[in-house]
C-alpha positions in Angstrom: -10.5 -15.7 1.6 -12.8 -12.8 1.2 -13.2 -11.5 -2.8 -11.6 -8.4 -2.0 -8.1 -10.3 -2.3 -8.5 -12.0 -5.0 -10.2 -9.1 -7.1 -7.0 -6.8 -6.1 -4.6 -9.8 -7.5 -7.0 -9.8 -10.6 -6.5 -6.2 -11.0 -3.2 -5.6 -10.1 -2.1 -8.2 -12.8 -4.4 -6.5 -15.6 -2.5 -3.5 -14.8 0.6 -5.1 -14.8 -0.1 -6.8 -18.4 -0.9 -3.5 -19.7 2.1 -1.6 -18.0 4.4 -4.6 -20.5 2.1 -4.2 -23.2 2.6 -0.3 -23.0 6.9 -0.9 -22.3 6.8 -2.6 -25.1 5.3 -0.6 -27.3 7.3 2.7 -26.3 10.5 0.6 -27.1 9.2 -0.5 -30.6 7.0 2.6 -31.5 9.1 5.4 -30.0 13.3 6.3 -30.8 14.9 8.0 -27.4 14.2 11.3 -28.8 10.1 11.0 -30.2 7.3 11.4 -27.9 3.9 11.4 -28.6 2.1 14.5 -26.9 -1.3 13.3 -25.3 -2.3 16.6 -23.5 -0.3 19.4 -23.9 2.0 20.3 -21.7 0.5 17.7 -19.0 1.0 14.5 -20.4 3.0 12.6 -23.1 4.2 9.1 -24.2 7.5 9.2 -24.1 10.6 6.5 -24.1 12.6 7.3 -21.0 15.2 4.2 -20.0 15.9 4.2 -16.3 19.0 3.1 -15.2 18.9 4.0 -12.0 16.6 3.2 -8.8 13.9 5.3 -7.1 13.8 8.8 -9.2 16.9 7.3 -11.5 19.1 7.4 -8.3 22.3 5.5 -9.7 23.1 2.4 -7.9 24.8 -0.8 -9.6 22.2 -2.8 -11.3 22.7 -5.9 -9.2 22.2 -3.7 -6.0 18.9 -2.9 -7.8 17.8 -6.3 -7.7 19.3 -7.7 -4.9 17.0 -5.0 -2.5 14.4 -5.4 -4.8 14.0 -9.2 -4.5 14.5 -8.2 -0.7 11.1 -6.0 -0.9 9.1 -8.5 -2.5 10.3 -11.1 0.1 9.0 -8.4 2.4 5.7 -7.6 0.9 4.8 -11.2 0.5 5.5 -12.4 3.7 3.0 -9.5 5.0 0.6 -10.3 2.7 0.5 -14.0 4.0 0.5 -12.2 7.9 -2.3 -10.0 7.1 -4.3 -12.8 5.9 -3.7 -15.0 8.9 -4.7 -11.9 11.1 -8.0 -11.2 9.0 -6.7 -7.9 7.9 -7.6 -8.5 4.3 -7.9 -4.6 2.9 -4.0 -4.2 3.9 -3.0 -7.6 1.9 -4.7 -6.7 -1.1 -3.1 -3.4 -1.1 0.4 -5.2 -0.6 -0.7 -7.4 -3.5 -1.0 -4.4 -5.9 2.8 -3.3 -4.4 3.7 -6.5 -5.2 2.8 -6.5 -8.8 3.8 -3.2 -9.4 7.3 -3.8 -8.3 7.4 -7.3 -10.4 6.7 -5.3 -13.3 9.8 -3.0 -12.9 11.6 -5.5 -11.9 11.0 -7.9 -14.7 12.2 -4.8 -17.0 15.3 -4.5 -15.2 16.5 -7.7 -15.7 14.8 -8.2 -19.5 16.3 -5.2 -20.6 18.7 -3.7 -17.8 16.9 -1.3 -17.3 13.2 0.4 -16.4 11.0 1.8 -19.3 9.3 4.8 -18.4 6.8 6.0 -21.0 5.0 8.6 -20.2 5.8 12.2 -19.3 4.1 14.3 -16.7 4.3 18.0 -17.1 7.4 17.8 -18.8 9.4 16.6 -15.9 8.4 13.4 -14.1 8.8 9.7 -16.5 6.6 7.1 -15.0 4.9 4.3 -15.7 1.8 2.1 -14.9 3.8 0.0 -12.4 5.2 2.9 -10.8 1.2 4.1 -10.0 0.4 0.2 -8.9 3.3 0.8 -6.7 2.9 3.8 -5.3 -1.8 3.3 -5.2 -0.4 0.3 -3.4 1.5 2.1 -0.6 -1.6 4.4 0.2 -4.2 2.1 0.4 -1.6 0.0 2.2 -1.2 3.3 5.1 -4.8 4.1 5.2 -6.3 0.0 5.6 -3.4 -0.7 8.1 -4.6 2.6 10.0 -8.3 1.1 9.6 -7.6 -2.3 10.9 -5.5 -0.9 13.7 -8.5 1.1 14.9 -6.6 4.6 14.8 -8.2 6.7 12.9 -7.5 10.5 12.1 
């Protein structure tokens, strides 16, 4: 197994520890209503519970879980077929989806629901898992296009 994959799961699981470290400190350190402005008017910390799914869409919370444990069945099964086909750059990117979502996904069922704690231009809570997630998806479109051969 090429270092690329197991640097990715090395990575993606710092980021993961510090995504916890940084939900946990938002729910000791901050009430619903205190935020802690980092840039002004770009970016603050900020305790934002999610109850809902994707962009606090509201779906029961055992729906939640249910397609999430669904998506992570998913995403490792293609890691393992990546791997198999040599298409290592798309598995590690899977990996950092992988851990992203565990991360959310842990805080849904810890504390029923998803802490987001920091604020982007006033409008958008996210969190660290949420940008594992979502760098995983990219470099998971652009390595698949790679190791396909199509390029744009």
């Amino acid at each position: 197994m090429p270092k690329i994959v197991y640097f990715s799961g090395a990575s993606a699981l710092l980021l993961t520890l510090a995504d916890a470290a940084a939900k946990y400190a938002s729910l000791t350190l901050l009430g619903d209503e205190r935020s802690i402005i980092l840039i002004p008017g770009a970016l603050s910390f900020f305790l934002h519970k999610n109850y809902g799914a994707l962009a606090n869409i509201q779906l029961p919370m055992y729906l939640i879980i249910a397609l999430s444990f669904v998506v992570l069945s998913y995403c490792v099964a293609t890691v393992a077929r990546r791997c198999s086909l040599s298409q290592y750059s798309s598995a590690s990117a899977m990996i950092f989806l992988i851990f992203g979502a565990t991360g959310n996904l842990t805080d849904r069922i810890i504390n029923g629901f998803t802490t987001d704690y920091l604020l982007l231009f006033q409008k958008s809570a996210v969190n660290i898992s949420d940008g594992v997630i979502l760098g995983g998806i990219i470099w998971f479109v652009i390595a698949s296009k790679k190791e396909s051969g199509v390029r744009q």
